[in-house]
C-alpha atoms as one frame of an Amber mdcrd trajectory, in Angstrom:
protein
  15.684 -63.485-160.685  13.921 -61.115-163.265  11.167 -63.314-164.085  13.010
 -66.412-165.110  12.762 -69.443-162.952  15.115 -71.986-162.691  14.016 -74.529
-165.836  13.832 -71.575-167.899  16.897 -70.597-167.722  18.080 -74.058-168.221
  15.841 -74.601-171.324  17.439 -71.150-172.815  20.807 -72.405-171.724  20.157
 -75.680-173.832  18.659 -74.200-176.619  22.086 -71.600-176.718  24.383 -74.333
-176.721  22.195 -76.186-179.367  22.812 -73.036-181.617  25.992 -72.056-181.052
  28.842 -74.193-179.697  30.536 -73.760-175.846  33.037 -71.611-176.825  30.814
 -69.215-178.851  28.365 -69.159-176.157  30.962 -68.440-173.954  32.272 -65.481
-176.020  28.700 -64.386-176.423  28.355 -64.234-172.527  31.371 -62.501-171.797
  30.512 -59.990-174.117  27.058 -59.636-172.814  28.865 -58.963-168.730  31.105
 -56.239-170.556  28.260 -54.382-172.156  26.165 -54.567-168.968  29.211 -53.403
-167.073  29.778 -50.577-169.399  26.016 -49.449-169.067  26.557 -49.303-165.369
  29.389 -47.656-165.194  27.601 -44.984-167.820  24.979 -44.878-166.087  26.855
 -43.792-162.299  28.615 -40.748-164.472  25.369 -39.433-165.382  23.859 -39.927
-162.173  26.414 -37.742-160.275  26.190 -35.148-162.771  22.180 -34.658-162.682
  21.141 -31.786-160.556  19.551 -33.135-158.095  18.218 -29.997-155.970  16.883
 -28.672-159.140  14.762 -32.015-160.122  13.476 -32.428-156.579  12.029 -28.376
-156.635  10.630 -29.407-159.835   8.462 -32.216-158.649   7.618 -30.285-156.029
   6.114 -27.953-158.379   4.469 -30.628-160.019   2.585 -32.005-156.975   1.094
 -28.715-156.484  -0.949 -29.004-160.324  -3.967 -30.540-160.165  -4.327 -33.614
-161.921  -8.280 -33.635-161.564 -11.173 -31.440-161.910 -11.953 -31.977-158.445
  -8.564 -30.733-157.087  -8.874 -27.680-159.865 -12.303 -26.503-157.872 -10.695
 -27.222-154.975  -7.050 -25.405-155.192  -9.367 -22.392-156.655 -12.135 -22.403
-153.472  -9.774 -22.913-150.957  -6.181 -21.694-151.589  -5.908 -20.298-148.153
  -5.727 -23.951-146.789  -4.147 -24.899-149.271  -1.216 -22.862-148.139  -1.181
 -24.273-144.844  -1.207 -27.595-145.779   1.825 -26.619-148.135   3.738 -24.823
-144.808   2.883 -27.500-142.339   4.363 -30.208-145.258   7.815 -27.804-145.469
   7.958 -27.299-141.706   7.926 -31.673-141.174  10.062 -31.958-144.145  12.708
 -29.164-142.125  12.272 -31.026-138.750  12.749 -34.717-140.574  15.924 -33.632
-142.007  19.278 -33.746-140.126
């Protein structure tokens, strides 16, 4: 559940009622489940608008920079296999996909 186990939740519950009376709390909570709601919904909208195609060929074009020195020497040694390993990746990717 997050984190929280059981008697925390219950301590936090106790301490909220403590503070602020049922009814508060209640108002509180309700407001919380709106805002949450509305955050989700927000968050679906710009979801379906994001390019997706466009992202995905971008990390693909960042998987190919190398991230090390070691990968530098090697993309700059051995770019022929390089390219193979990058055509035998596409061609698995084609034959995975419906």
């Amino acid at each position: 559940m997050g984190g929280f186990h059981l008697l925390d939740l219950i301590v936090i519950l106790a301490i909220g009622l403590l503070i602020a009376s049922p009814k508060a709390l209640q108002s509180i909570s309700r407001n919380a489940g709106k805002g949450v709601g509305q955050a989700k919904t927000m968050k679906d909208k710009v979801m379906a608008e994001l390019p997706m195609e466009e992202i995905s060929g971008i990390s693909n074009t960042l998987s190919k920079i190398p991230m090390s020195p070691q990968q530098t020497v090697q993309k700059l040694l051995l770019p022929e296999q390089e390219n193979k390993q990058s055509e035998a990746k596409q061609e698995t990717k084609k034959e995975n996909s419906p």
